[in-house]
C-alpha positions as CSV (number, residue, x, y, z in Angstrom):
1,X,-27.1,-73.5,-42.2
2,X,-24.8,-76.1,-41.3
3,X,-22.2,-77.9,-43.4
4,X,-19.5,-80.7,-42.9
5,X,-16.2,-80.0,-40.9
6,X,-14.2,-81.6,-43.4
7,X,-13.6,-81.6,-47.3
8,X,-12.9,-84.4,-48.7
9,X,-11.1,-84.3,-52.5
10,X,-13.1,-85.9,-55.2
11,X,-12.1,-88.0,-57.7
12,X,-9.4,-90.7,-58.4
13,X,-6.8,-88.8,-56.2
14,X,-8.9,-88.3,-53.7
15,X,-7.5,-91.3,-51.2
16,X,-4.4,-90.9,-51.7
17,X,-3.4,-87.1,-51.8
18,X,-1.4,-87.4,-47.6
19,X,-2.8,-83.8,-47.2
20,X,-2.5,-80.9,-44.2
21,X,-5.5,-81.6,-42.2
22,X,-5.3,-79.0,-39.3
23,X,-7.4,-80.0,-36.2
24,X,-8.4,-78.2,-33.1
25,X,-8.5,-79.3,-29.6
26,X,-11.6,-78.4,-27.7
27,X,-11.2,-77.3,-24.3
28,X,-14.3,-77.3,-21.9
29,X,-16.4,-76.9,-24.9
30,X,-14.4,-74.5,-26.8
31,X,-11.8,-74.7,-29.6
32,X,-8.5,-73.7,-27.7
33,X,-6.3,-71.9,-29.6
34,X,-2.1,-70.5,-28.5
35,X,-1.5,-67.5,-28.2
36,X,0.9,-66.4,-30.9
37,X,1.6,-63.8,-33.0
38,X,3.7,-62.8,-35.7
39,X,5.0,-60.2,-38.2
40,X,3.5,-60.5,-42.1
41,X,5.9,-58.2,-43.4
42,X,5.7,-54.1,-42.6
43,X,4.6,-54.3,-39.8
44,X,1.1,-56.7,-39.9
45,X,0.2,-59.1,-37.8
46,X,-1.3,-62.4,-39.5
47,X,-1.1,-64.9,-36.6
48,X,-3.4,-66.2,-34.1
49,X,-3.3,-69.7,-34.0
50,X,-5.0,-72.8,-33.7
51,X,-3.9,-75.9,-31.6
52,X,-3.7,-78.7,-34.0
53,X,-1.7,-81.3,-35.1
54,X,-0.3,-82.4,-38.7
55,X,0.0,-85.8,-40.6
56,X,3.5,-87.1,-41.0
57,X,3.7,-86.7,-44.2
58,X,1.8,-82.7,-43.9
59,X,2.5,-82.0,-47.6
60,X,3.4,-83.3,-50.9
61,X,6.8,-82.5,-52.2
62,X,6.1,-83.6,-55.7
63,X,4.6,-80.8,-57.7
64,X,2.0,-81.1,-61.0
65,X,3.2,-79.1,-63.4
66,X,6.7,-79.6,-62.1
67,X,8.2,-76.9,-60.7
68,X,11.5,-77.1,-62.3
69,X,13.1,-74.4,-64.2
70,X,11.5,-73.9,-67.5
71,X,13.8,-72.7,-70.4
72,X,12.1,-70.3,-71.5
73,X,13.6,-67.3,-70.2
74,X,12.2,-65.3,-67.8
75,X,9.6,-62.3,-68.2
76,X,11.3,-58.7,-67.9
77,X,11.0,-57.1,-64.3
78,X,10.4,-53.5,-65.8
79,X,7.4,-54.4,-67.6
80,X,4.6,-57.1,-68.2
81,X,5.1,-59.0,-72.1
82,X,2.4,-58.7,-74.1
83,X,0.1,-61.9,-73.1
84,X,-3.7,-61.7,-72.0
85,X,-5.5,-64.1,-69.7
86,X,-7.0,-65.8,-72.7
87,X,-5.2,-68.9,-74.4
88,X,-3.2,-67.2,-77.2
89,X,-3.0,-70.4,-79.5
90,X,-3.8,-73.7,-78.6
91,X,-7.3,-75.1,-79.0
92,X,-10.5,-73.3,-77.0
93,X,-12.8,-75.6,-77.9
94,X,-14.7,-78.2,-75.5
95,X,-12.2,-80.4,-73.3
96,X,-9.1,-78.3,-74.5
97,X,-6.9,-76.9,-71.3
98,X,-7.6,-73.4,-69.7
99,X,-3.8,-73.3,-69.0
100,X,-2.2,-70.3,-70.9
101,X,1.1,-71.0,-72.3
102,X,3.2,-68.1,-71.2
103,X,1.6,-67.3,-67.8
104,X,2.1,-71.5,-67.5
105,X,6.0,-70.4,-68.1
106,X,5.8,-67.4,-65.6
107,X,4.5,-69.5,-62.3
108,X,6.9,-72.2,-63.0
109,X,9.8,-69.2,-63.1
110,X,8.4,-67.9,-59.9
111,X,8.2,-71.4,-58.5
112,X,11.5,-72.9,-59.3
113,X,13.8,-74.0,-56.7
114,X,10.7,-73.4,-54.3
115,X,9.6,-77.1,-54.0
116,X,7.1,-76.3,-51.1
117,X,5.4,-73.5,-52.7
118,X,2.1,-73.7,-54.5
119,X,0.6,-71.2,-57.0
120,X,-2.9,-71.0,-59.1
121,X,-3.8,-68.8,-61.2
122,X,-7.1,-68.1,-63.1
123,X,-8.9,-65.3,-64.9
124,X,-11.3,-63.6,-62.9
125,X,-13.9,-62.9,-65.0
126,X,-14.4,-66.4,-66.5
127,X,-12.9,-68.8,-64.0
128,X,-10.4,-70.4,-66.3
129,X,-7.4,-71.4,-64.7
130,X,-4.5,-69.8,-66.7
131,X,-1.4,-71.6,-64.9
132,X,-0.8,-74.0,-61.9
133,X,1.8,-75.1,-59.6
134,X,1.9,-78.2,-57.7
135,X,-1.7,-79.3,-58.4
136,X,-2.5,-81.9,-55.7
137,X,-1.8,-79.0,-52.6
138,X,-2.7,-76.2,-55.0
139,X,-6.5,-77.7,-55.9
140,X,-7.2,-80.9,-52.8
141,X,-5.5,-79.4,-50.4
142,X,-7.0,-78.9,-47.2
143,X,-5.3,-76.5,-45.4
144,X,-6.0,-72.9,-43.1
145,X,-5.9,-69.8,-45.4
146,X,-4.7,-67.6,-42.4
147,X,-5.3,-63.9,-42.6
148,X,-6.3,-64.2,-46.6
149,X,-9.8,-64.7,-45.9
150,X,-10.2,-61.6,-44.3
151,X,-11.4,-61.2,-47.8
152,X,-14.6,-62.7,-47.0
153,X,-15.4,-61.8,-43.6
154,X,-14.7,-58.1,-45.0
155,X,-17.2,-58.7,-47.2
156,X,-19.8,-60.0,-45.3
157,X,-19.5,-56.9,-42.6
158,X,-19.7,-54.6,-45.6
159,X,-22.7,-56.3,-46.9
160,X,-24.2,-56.1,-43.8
161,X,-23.6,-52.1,-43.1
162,X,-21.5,-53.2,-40.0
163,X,-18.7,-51.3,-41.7
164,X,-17.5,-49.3,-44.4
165,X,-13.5,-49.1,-45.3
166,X,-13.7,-45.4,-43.7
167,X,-15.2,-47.0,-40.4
168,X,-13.5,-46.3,-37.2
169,X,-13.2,-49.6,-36.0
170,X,-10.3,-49.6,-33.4
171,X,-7.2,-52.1,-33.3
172,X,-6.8,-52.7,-29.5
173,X,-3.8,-54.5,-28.5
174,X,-5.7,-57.8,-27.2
175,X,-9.2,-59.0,-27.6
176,X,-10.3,-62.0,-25.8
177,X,-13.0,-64.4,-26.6
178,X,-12.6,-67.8,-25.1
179,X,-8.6,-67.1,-25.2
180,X,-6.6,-64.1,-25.8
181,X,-5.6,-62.9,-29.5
182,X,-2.5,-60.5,-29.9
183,X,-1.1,-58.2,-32.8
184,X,2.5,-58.3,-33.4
185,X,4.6,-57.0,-30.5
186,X,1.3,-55.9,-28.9
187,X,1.1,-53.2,-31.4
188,X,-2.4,-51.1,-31.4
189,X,-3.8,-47.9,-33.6
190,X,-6.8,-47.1,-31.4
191,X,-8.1,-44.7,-34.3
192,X,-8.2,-47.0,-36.7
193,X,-10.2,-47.2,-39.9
194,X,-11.3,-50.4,-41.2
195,X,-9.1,-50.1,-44.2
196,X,-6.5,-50.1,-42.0
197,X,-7.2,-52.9,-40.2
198,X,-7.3,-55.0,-43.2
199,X,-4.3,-53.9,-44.9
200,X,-2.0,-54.0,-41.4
201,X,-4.1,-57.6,-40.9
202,X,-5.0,-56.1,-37.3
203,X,-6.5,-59.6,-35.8
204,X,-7.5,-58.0,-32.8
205,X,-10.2,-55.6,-34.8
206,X,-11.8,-58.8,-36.7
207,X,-12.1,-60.6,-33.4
208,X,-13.9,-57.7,-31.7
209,X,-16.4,-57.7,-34.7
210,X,-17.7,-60.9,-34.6
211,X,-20.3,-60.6,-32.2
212,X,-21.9,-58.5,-35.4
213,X,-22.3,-62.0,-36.8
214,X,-24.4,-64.9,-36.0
215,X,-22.6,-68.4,-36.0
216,X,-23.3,-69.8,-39.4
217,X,-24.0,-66.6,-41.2
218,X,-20.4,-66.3,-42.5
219,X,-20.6,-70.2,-43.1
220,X,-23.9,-69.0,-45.6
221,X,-22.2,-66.1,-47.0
222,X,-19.3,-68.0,-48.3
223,X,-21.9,-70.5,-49.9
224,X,-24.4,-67.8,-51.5
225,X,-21.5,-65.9,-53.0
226,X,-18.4,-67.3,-53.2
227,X,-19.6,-70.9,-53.9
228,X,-17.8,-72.7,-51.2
229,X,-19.4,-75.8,-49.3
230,X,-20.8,-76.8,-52.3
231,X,-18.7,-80.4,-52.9
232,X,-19.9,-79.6,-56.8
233,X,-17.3,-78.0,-58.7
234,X,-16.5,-79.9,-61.7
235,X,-13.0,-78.7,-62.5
236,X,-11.6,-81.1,-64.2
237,X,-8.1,-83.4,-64.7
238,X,-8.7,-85.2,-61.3
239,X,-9.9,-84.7,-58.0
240,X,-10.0,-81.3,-56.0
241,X,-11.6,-79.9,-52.7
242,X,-14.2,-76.8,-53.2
243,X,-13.7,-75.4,-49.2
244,X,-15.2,-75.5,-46.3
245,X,-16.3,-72.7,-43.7
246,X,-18.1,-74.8,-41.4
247,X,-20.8,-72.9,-39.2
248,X,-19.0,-72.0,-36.2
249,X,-18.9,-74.1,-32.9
250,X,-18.7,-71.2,-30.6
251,X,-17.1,-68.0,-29.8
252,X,-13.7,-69.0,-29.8
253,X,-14.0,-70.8,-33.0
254,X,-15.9,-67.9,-34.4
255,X,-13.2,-65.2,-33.7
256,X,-10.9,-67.8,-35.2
257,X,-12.9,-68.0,-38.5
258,X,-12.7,-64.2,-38.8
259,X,-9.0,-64.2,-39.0
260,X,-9.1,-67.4,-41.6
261,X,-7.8,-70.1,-38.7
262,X,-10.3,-72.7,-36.6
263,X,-12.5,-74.8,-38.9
264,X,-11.3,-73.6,-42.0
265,X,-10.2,-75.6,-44.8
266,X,-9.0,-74.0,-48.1
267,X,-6.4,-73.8,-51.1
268,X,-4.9,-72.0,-53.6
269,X,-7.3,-72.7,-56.0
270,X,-10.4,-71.9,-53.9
271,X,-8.6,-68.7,-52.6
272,X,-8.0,-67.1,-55.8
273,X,-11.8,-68.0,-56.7
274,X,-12.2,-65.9,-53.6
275,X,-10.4,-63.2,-54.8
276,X,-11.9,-63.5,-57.8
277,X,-15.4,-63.1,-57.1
278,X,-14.6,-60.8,-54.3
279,X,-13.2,-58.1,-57.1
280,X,-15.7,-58.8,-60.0
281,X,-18.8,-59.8,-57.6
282,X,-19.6,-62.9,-59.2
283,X,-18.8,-66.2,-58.2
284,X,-17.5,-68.2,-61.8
285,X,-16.2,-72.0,-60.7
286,X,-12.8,-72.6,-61.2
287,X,-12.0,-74.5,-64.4
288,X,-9.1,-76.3,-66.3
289,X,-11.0,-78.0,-69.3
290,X,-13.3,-76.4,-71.1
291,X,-17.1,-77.2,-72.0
292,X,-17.9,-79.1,-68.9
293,X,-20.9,-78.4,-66.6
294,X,-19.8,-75.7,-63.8
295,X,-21.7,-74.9,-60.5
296,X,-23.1,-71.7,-60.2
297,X,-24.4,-69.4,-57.2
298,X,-27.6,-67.0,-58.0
299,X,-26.4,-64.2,-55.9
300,X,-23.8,-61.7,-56.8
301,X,-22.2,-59.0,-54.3
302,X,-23.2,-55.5,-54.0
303,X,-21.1,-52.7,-55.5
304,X,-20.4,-51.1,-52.4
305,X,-19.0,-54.5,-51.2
306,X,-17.2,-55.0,-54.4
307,X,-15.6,-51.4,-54.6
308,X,-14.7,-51.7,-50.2
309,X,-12.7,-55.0,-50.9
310,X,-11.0,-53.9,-54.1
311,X,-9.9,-50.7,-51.8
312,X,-8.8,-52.7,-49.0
313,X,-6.8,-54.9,-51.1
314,X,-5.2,-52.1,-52.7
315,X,-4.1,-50.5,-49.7
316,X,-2.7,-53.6,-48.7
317,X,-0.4,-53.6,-51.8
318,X,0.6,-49.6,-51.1
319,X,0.6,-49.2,-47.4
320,X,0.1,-52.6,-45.4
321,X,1.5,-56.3,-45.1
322,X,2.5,-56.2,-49.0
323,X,4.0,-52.8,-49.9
324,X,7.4,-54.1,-49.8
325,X,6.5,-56.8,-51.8
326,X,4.4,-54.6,-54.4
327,X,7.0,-51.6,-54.2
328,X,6.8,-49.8,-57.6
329,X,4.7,-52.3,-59.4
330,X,1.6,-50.5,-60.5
331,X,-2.5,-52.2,-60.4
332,X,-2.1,-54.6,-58.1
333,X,-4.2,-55.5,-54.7
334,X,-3.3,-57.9,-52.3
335,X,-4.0,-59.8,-48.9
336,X,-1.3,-61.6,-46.8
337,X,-1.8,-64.6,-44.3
338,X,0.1,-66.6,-41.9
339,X,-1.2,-69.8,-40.8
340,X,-0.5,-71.6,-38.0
341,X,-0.2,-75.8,-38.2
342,X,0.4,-77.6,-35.5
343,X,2.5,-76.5,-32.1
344,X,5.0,-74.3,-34.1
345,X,4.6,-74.5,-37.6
346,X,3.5,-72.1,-40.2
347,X,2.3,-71.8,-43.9
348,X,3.3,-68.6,-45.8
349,X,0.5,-67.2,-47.7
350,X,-0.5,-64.3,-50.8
351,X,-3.0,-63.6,-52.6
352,X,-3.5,-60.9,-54.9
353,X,-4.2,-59.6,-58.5
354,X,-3.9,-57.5,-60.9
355,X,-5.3,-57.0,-64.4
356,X,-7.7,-59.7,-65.5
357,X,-5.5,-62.4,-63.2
358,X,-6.1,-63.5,-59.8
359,X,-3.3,-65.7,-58.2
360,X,-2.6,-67.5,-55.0
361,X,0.2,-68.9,-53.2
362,X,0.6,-71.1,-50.4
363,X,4.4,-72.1,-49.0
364,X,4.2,-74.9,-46.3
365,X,6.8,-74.0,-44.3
366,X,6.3,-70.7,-44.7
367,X,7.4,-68.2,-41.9
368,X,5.2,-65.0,-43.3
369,X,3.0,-64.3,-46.2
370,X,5.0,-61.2,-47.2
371,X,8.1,-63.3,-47.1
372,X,7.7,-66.8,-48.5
373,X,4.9,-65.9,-50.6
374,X,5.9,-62.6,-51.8
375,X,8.3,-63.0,-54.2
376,X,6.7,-65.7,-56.1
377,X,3.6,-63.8,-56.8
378,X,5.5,-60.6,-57.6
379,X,7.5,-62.7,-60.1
380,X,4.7,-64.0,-61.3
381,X,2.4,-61.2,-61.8
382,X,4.9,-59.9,-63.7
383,X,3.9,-61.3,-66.4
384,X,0.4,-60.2,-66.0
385,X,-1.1,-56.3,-67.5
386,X,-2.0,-54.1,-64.8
């Protein structure tokens, strides 16, 4: 199944949104790709990176809700208030806002000062996006979700039996296909278990296993179940981009697919539908205005695939990328990501949830997931019962 290299944001912002769009350079055929690597906090490694090039104006700077301090004080770090991921008073009839008042406040707390940093939330059982952060990168942007979408290449090798978390799947020090990919500092666990490898972010494990998939199988996966490639969500208040996970263009590109770079193009908004769906096993589109049609997907995820990710994630949160982040905050499960853009430059992603709230957070800019995104989704989960 083949789809279109390229989102394109619908709607009246859709020509003018000056958005990330991260190309590749094809070598003899093949995407090329740098060798680079980096740390995603405790010791993870969520880089291996494209060759691309950025706009000149990469990112807007000027967020939707804006990401000033509100005045509203913030929520207590000992423990969550007492909000639910339902509106608690406005209207929740047809065409009345998803947004949720207090967990509105909470992201624009986490955000403020952070003028690079997008954040959406939404409720994982209905879709309903509770709060969000600089809309136009946060919804249309188009933009590599690094090491986050191990999420769904996870899922897709538990589906298929490849693997169970348990699995002994070794995290060499290199793997090569087309080019070389690297873990941080050349670190390697050769008796490695799956579940490790997601929640250290060992790149050189979910290169290895990509000869387990063919070339547009993960491209059908991420349409079937997570409703990506669809250019049909109808979210409402403007345009937005749904994702793309083009089929892949060859072996190189594949490995880079596994690990969330190459042909690629996501956002906040799609990535916490990811996590979403990933932890309930049912795809619900993303929405900010209620009553409106909504695209739908027939198939829903196994339980083994369901109960594998939701392990993996937490992990992540108590002994990979994240724990630092997640350190004595209970009912949480996470995935970090570092992007590459261009020669150098990096985007600092998290995604995570935790109660009946999925969030994700993109900082352009970003050196690490743990790091730039971190904090933000800490503060803002919060306000969110475990």
């Amino acid at each position: 199944m083949s789809h279109r290299a390229a989102s394109t944001a619908k709607g009246p912002l859709g020509p003018f949104m000056g958005l990330v769009m991260i190309g590749v350079v094809a070598v003899g055929g093949l995407v090329g790709y740098r060798q680079f690597v980096a740390d995603d906090g405790d010791g993870g490694s969520d880089r291996s990176a494209p060759v691309s090039s950025a706009s000149d104006k990469p990112y807007p700077t000027t967020p939707t809700p804006t990401t000033a301090a509100p005045t509203v004080p913030p929520p207590p770090s000992s423990a969550a208030p007492s909000t639910s991921a339902s509106p608690t008073a406005a209207e929740t009839g047809p065409g009345s806002s998803t947004r949720v008042p207090e967990l509105q406040a909470a992201a624009e707390q986490a955000t403020a000062g952070k003028p690079q940093a997008s954040l959406v939330a939404l409720n994982i059982h209905t879709g309903e996006i509770v709060a969000t952060v600089d809309r136009d990168t946060g919804m249309s942007g188009v933009i590599a979700p690094g090491s986050t979408f191990k999420i769904v290449s996870s899922a897709l090798l538990l589906k298929k039996g490849v693997v169970t978390p348990n699995s002994k799947v070794p995290c060499p020090k290199t793997a090569v296909a087309g080019q070389s990919f690297h873990n941080l500092g050349n670190f390697e666990i050769p008796d490695a278990t799956f579940r490790q490898d997601f929640a250290r972010s060992c790149n050189t494990a979910f290169v290895e296993l990509r000869s387990k998939i063919g070339d547009s199988e993960l491209s059908t996966f991420s349409t079937d179940y997570f409703g990506l490639n669809s250019d049909a969500w109808q979210v409402g208040e403007g345009g937005t981009t749904d994702g793309t996970v083009p089929a892949s263009t060859g072996d190189a590109d594949k490995a880079a697919q596994m690990i969330g770079q190459g042909s690629l193009k996501m956002n906040p908004m799609t990535m916490a539908s990811v996590v979403a769906t990933a932890v309930t096993g049912k795809f619900h589109q993303p929405t900010l205005v209620r009553g409106g049609e909504v695209y739908k997907t027939g198939k829903a995820l196994p339980d083994n695939v369901v109960s594998g990710i939701k392990d993996m994630m937490r992990a992540c949160a108590t002994s990979g990328t994240a724990a630092s982040t997640f350190k004595g905050m209970p009912g949480v499960g996470a995935k970090t990501g570092t992007a590459e853009v261009g020669s150098s430059g990096t985007n600092g992603w998290m995604v995570a949830y935790r109660g009946d709230i999925a969030v994700a957070v993109v900082v352009i800019g970003g050196e690490s997931g743990s790091g730039a995104a971190g904090p933000i989704v800490r503060s803002f989960l919060s306000a969110v019962p475990a």
